[in-house]
Structures are given as structure tokens and as C-alpha cells.
C-alpha positions in Angstrom: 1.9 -19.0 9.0 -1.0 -17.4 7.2 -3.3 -19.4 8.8 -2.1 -18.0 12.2 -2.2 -14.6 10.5 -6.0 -14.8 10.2 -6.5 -15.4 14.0 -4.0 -12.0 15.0 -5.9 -9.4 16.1 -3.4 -6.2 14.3 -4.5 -3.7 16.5 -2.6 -4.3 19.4 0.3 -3.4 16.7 0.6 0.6 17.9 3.3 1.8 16.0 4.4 5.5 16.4 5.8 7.0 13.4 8.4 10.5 13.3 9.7 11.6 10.3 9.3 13.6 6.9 6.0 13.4 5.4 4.8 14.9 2.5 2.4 15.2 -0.4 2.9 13.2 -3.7 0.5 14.8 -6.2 0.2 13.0 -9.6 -1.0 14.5 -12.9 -2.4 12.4 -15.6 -2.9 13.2 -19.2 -2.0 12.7 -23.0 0.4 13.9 -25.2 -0.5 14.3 -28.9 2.0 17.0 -29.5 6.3 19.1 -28.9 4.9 22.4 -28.0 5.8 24.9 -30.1 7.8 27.1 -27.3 10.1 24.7 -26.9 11.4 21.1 -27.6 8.8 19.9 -25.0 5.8 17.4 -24.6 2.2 19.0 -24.1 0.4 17.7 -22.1 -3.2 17.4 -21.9 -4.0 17.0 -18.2 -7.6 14.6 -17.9 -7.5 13.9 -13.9 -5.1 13.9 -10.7 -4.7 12.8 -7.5 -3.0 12.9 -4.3 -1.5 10.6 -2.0 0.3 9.9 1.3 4.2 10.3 0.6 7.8 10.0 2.4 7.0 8.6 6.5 2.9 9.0 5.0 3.3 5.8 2.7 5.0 4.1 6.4 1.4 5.2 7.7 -0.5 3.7 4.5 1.3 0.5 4.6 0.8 0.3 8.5 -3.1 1.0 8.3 -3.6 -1.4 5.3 -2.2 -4.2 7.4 -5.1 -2.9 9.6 -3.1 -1.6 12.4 -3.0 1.2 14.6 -0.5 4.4 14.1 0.1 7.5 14.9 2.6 10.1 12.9 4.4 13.0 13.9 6.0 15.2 11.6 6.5 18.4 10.4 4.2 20.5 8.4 1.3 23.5 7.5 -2.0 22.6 8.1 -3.6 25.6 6.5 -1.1 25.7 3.1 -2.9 23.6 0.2 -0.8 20.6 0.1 -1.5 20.7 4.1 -4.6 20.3 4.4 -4.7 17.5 2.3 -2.0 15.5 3.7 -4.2 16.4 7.1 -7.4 14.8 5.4 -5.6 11.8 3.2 -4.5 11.0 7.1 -8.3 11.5 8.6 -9.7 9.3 5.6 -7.6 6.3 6.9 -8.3 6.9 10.7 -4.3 7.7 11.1 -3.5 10.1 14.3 -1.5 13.0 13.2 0.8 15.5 14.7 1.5 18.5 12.5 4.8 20.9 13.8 4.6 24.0 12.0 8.4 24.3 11.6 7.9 27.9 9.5 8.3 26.2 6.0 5.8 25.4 3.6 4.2 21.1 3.1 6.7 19.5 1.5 5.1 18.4 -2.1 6.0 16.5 -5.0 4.3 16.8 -8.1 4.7 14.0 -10.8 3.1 14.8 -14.4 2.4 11.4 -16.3 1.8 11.9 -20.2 0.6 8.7 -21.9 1.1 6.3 -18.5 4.9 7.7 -18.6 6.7 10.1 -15.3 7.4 13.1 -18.0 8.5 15.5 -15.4 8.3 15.9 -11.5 8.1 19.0 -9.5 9.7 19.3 -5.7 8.3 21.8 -3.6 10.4 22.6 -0.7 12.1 24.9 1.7 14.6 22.6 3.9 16.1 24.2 6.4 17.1 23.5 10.4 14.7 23.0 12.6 14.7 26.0 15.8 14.6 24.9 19.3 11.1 25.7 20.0 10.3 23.4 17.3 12.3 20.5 18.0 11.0 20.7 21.8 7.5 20.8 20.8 8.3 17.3 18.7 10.2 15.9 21.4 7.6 16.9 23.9 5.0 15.1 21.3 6.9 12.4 21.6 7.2 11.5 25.2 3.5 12.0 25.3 2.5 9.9 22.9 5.6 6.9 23.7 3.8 4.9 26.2 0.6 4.6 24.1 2.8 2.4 21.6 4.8 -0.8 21.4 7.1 0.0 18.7 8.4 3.4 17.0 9.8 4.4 13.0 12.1 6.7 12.2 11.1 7.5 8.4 14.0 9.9 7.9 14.3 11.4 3.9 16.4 13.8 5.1 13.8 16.3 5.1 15.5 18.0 8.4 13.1 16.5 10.7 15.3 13.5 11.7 18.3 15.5 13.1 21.1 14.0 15.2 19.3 15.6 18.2 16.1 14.4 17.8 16.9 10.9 16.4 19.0 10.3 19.5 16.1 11.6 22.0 13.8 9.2 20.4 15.8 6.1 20.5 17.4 7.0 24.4 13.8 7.2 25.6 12.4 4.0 23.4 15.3 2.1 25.1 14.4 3.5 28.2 11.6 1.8 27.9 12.5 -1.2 26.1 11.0 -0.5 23.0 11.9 -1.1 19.8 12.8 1.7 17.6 13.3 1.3 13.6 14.6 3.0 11.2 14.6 3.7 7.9 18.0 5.4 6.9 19.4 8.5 5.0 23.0 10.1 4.1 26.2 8.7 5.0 25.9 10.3 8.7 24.6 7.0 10.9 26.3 8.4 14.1 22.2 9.7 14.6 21.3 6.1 14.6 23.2 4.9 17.1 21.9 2.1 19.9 18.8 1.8 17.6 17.0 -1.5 17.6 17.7 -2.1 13.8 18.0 0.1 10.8 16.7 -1.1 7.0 19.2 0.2 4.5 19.3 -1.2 0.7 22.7 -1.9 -0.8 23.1 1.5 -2.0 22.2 2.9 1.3 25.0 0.8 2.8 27.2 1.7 0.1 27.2 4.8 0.6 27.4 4.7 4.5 30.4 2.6 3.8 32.1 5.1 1.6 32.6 2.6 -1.0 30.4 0.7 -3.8 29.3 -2.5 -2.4 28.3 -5.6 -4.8 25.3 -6.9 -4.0 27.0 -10.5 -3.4 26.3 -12.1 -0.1 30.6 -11.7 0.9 30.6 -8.3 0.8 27.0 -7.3 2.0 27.5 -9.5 5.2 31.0 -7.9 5.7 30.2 -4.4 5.5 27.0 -4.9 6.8 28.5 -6.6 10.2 31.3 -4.0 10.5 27.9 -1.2 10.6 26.3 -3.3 12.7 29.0 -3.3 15.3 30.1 0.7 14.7 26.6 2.1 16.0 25.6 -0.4 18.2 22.3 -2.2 16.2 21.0 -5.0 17.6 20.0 -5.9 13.8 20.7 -4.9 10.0 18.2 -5.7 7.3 19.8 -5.1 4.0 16.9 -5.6 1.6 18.6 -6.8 -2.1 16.2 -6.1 -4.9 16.1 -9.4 -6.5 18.7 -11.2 -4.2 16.1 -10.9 -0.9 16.5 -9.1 2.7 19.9 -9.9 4.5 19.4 -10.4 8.6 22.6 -9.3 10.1 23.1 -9.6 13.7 25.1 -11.0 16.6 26.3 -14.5 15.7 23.0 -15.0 13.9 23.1 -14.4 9.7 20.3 -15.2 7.7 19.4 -14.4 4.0 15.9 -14.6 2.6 15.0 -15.1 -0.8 12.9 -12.6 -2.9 9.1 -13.5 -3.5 8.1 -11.0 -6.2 6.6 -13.2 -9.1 7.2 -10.1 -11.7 8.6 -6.6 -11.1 7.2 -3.8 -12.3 7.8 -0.5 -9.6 10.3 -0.6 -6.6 8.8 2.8 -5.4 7.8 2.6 -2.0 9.0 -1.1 -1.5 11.0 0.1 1.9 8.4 1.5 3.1 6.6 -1.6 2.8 9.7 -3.2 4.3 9.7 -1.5 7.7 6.1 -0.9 8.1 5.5 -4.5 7.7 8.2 -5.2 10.5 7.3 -2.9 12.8 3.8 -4.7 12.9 4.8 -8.1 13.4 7.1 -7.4 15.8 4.7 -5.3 17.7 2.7 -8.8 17.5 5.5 -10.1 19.4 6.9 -12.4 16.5 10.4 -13.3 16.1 13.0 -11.3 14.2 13.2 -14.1 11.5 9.7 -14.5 10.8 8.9 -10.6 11.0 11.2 -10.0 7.9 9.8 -13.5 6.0 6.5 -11.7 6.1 7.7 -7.9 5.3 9.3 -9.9 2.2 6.4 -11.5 1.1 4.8 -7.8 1.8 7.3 -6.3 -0.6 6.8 -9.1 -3.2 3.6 -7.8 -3.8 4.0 -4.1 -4.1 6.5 -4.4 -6.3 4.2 -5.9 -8.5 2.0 -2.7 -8.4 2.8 0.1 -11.0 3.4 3.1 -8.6 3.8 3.3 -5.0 0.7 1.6 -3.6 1.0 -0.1 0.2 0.5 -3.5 1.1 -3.0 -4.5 2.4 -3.3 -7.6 4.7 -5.4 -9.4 2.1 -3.2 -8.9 -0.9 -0.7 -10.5 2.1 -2.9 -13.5 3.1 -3.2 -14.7 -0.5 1.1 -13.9 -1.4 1.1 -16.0 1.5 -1.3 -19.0 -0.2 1.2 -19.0 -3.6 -1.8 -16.9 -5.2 0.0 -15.4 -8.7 -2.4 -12.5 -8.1 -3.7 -10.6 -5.4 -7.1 -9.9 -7.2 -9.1 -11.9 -4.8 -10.1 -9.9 -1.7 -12.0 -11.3 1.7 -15.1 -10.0 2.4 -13.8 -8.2 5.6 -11.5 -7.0 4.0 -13.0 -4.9 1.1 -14.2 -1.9 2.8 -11.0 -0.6 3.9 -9.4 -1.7 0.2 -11.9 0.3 -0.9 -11.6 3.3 1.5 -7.9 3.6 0.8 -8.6 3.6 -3.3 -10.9 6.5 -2.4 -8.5 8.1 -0.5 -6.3 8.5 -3.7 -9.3 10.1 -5.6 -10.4 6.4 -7.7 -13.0 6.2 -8.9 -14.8 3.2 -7.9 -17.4 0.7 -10.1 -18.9 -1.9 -9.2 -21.1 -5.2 -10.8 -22.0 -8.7 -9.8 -22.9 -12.2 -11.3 -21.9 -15.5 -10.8 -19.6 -16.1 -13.8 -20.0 -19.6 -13.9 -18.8 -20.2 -18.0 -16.9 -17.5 -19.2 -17.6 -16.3 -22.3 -17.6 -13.3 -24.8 -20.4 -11.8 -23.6 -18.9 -11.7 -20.1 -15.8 -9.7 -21.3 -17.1 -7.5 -22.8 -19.6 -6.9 -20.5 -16.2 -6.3 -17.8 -14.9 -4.4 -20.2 -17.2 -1.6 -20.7 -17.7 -1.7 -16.7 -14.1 -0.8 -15.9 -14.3 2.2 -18.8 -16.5 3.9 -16.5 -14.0 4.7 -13.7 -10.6 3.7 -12.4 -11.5 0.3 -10.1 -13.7 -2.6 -10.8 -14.9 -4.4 -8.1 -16.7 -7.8 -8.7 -18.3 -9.5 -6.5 -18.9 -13.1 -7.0 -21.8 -15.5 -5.6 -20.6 -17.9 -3.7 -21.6 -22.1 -4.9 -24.3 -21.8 -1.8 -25.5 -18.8 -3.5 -25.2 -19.6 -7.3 -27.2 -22.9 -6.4 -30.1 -21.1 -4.1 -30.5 -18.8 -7.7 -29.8 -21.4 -10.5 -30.8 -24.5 -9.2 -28.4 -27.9 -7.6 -26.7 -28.3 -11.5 -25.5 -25.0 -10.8 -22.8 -24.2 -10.7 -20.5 -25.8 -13.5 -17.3 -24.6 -12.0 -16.8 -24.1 -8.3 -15.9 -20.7 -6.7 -12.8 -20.8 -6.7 -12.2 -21.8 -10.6 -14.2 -19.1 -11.5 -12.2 -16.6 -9.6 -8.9 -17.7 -10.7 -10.6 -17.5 -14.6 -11.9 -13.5 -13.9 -8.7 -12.4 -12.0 -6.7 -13.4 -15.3 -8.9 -10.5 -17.1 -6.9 -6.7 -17.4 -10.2 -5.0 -16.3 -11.0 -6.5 -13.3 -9.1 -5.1 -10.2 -10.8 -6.8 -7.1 -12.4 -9.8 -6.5 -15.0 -10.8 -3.5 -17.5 -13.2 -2.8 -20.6 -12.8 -1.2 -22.5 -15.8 0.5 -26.0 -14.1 -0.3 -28.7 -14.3 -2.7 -28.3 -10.3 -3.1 -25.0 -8.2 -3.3 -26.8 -5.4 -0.9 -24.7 -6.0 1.8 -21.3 -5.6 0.1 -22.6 -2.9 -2.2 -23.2 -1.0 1.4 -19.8 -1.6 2.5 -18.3 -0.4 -0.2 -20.6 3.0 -1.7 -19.6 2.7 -5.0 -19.5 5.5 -7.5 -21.3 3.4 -10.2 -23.2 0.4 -9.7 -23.1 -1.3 -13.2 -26.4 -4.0 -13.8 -26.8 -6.1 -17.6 -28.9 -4.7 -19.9 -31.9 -6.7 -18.6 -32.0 -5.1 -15.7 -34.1 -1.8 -14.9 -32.5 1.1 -13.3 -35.4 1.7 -10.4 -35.1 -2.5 -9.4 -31.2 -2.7 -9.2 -30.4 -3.7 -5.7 -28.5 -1.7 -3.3 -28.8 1.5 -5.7 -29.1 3.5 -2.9 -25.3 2.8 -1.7 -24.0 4.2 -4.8 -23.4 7.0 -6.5 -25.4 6.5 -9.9 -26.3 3.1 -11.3 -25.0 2.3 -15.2 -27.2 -0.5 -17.4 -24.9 -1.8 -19.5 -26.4 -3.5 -22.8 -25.5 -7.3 -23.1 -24.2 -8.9 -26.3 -26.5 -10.5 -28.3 -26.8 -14.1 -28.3 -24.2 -15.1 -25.3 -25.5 -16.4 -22.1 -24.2 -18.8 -19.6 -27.2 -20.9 -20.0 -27.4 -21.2 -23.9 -23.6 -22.7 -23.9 -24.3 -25.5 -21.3 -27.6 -25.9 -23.5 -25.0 -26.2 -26.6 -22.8 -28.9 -24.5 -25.9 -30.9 -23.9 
């Protein structure tokens, strides 16, 4: 499977997304203090950031799989949160429809004191949609329908995905024979009806049903047949926290098992879900082996703390049993890159070979990472570690020493690089600090001119690759 993954070209995937999108704004700081006004936390606000929310985080999961999208969806493009949701879309290369539908960009805004949510903030107006609005998104629509092999309804019941317009979109899809998916909200599914398949989790379905449902395979494939049959889906994926994603459809049932290693944040994980769907069945695989790989997809972002999308290399190496998905192709790192940007991260970078791990190396990553929010590290290759250190080099192979440096806290990406120079990757990805060893100087570091400023970091006295193997010897 993943070796047929690498040879799938994922932009003939065009999905076409229509639902409620909206900016997630996040405020970070410390809290030292109850404020004096009231039995409340201060908090000290150090740095913030803004992402893709609601159908966005469909588009960000879509794009990092390195597809091709296009949203529509309602919303200001010359309010504040507007305009960035309109540039957080242009900095992934994500086509966007905005309808002006007379209410202000939907916003949430989540204040973090001491890495925990203190408070969150909704900013919102929700109302009907009028005519002239819902025919300008339906006349969107029919427009933009052919260009695309398979369509999302992200519905958070922001009043874009109304009965009327949920039912034009899936009567012309069909018309078509395309596949329309959706990701549900509320009790009311008669909107849904003759849809290709609809994602719900087990509350979802509960509360569709009327009645709490135990998330045991009896019940979810009973209730989840009798939905399947009242509007008409062609398929039900029930995804089960720790119990998997349920396939219901005609006379075929199938339940696949979780692969999240460790769970820290379900947020976003259905997004993940259906994004990751839509693009594999838009690559023309089977039903079955869509979902195996949206599972695996959600197996990793659940490991993430936040709502962070799936990228197709964090997917290749779920896919190879990898523990971590710290290790990044070289093709691949641009875009990673691009997307941490795009959430306002601050990006470092360094190099070495790393071939015995020692103290000074720590600390060295260490003090690298306090600089900004991601460390990349890119790693010589054994070709390249010999060309500079000569055939006993290196002591551990590639692959050894990667698996070492991804165990350490402070290192967030891994890549290796084949040549004797980083200058190519340090291009691709423009860092905002290029970080050197302390016997480096500033004016000879290579590829300074990709980054932003270049940081000499001193090194610790009396550690060095070659001095231990000289010790062993």
C-alpha cells in the first residue's frame, strides 16, 4: 500500500469543498497571577496565531496530502478575521469562494495560559441565508462541479448547509455521478438524503437516532444500518474513538481497527477523516481501502496537541509502523514547512551528521529549538557523511541516527540531504534562523542567504563525535 502511495500522482484528486469556514485564532501566554477584579487568571499574552478552521481544516488536510481543492463558503473578505482566512487560504494555493451573506467571519478565539485552553471566544452572527445569497452559492457551484471528481459537505451548522442547498449539491453531484461526502450536523439528516456517504461519530449518530448509543459493535451496526437505509446512503462511516471507523453499507459491514499509537487531541480528527477519503476515492480506490488509509490518517493527528492536518509524509511513514512521524522526505519538506508558516511558526533550522550522540549534541538541539517554535534538522545522508568524514564514517547508518534524534523533545522534523552542503534544502525551506556550531563564522555559513538571520551557537566544551570513537579505540 504505501509503496503504491509513492507512485500516485494526488493531484488528479480535485475535491470541491462547501460549507462553514471560519477563523480559529489562538492566544498564548503565562499566568503568574487571579486578578484582582475578579476570581480570574491573568494572562500574560507572549505570541498568537491564526489558523484554517471548521470546512478550512477539510482544505488543510486535503492540500497536505498534496491535492487539489477548491472551497466555497460564506464570509467578509474585507472584516479582519476575513482577510486572513482569505490569505491563510492563498498561502496554501487553495481556491476560494467568499459569499458575503451580510454577517460578519465567523471567529473563534482560544486563550491558552501555561499550554492550558483557559477560555474561548465565538464570534458570530448566525442567521438564514436570503435568496440572492443561496443562488449566488448554488450558481458557484454548478460552475465549479465539473472541474472536480468528488465534493464535501463540511456542515457545522453555521447556516451555510441548509436543506435547500445541501439537497442542490448532492441532486447535481448525482447527476453527474459524483460522489458527494459529508460531514454531519444536528439531528435533521432529511438534508442529507441520496448522498454518497455521510461520516458521523457515535455521538453524531446518537443523537440522529434520538437515543444514546454504546459504542459496541451490536448497537452501532444496528442504528447505523437503520440511517443508512432511512436517507438513502450508499455508505456510513461511523468513526469510534478508540474502537476504529465502522463501514456500513449494503450487505457489506466492515470494522477497522484504530492506529493511534498514543492519544493526546481528537480536535480536528473528522476532518482528517473525510478529507482523507475524499482523496483516495478521487484516486479511484475502493471504499475499503479509502477508509484503511483515512484511519491511519487520523492515527496520526491525534497524536498532535491541537488540531494540526495530516501531511502525506507524516502518512507514508504511519504507513511503515514508524512510532513517530519526525522523519520527513525531502520532497516533502517545503510544503511542511509552508503550512507551519502559514500558522505564524517560527521556523529554525541546523545540520550535521549526528553520527554518536552525545551531550554536546543535545544541548547543542536544545538551545537551537529555544530560538523559535520548529526545528528542522537536516541530516547527511551515509554517501554524504563518507564524501566529508572519510569510508570509516559513518558509525551508525542513516537510518539509526534518525530514529536516535527523533526520540529528542526539541527536534520537530527530520530530512536528509544526499549532498555535501545543506544549500539546497536550506533554499527550499527560507528559514527564519539558520543555526551553525560555535566554530563556524557567521559570513561562511552556507545558504545564509535563504534565511532570515543566521544564529552561532557555542559548542560544549570537550564533546565531539570524533574524540569518543578516539576514546573507543
Amino acid at each position: 500500500m504505501n509503496k503504491l502511495l509513492s507512485d500516485l500522482n494526488f493531484s488528479k484528486a480535485n475535491v470541491l469543498i462547501v460549507g462553514d469556514m471560519m477563523l480559529d485564532r489562538y492566544y498564548y501566554g503565562s499566568v503568574s497571577r487571579i486578578s484582582p477584579e475578579a476570581p480570574v487568571p491573568v494572562i500574560n499574552v507572549k505570541s498568537e496565531s491564526y489558523t484554517l478552521g471548521g470546512a478550512g481544516n477539510v482544505v488543510n488536510n486535503i492540500k497536505g496530502l498534496t491535492a487539489d481543492c477548491t472551497i466555497i463558503g460564506a464570509a467578509k473578505k474585507d472584516d479582519d478575521a476575513g482577510m486572513r482566512l482569505y490569505n491563510l487560504f492563498n498561502g496554501i494555493q487553495a481556491k476560494s469562494f467568499f459569499i458575503d451573506a451580510d454577517m460578519p467571519t465567523i471567529s473563534k478565539l482560544r486563550v491558552i495560559g501555561s499550554k492550558q485552553q483557559i477560555a474561548r471566544l465565538d464570534f458570530e452572527d448566525i442567521h438564514p441565508f436570503s435568496e440572492d445569497v443561496n443562488n449566488k452559492i448554488k450558481s458557484i457551484y454548478e460552475n465549479e462541479l465539473e472541474k472536480h471528481n468528488i465534493i464535501i459537505i463540511s456542515d457545522y451548522g453555521k447556516g451555510l448547509c441548509s436543506k435547500e442547498i445541501c439537497s442542490f449539491i448532492i441532486d447535481k453531484a448525482n447527476s453527474q455521478n459524483k460522489k458527494v461526502l459529508i460531514d454531519p450536523k444536528g439531528s435533521n439528516w432529511d438534508k442529507y438524503s441520496n448522498a454518497y456517504l455521510v461520516t458521523p461519530n457515535v455521538k453524531e449518530l446518537s443523537e440522529v437516532c434520538g437515543c444514546e448509543i454504546e459504542n459496541e459493535d451490536e448497537p452501532v451496526i444496528k442504528y447505523g444500518t437503520m440511517i443508512r437505509e432511512k436517507y438513502n446512503l450508499t455508505y456510513l462511516i461511523i468513526t469510534r474513538s478508540e474502537k476504529g471507523i465502522t463501514i456500513i453499507g449494503k450487505d457489506h459491514i466492515q470494522t477497522i481497527p484504530t492506529q493511534a499509537m498514543e492519544v493526546f487531541d481528537v480536535s480536528g480528527a473528522g476532518d482528517t477523516v473525510i478529507s482523507s477519503i475524499a482523496v483516495f476515492l478521487g484516486l479511484h480506490f475502493n471504499i475499503d481501502d479509502a477508509v484503511y488509509l483515512a484511519n491511519a490518517a487520523a492515527g496520526v493527528v491525534v497524536g498532535k496537541l491541537g488540531t494540526a492536518p495530516i501531511t502525506l509524509s507524516e502518512l507514508h511513514y504511519s504507513l511503515n509502523g514508524f512510532r513517530s512521524s519526525k522523519i520527513v522526505s525531502y520532497n516533502h519538506i517545503a510544503d511542511i514547512i509552508k503550512r507551519e508558516k502559514s500558522f505564524n511558526k517560527k521556523i529554525v533550522f541546523t545540520n550535521g551528521c549526528f553520527d554518536i550522540i552525545h551531550r554536546g549534541h543535545v544541548t547543542y538541539l536544545k538551545h537551537a529549538k529555544e530560538l523559535g517554535d520548529i526545528l528542522v534538522l537536516g541530516l547527511n545522508s551515509d554517501d554524504s557523511v563518507r564524501r566529508l568524514k572519510g569510508p570509516a564514517r559513518p558509525v551508525n547508518n542513516e537510518q539509526d541516527r534518525a530514529v536516535v534524534l527523533e526520540a529528542l523533545e526539541c527536534v520537530d522534523y527530520i530530512v536528509f540531504f544526499e549532498e555535501d552542503t545543506p544549500l539546497n534544502l536550506i533554499k527550499n525551506i527560507m528559514p527564519d534562523i539558520l543555526v551553525k556550531g560555535g566554530d563556524y563564522k557567521e559570513e561562511d555559513v552556507v545558504g545564509k542567504e535563504y534565511a532570515g538571520r543566521v544564529k552561532i551557537i557555542d559548542f560544549v566544551q570537550g564533546y565531539s563525535t570524533t574524540s569518543t570513537i578516539n576514546k573507543l579505540k
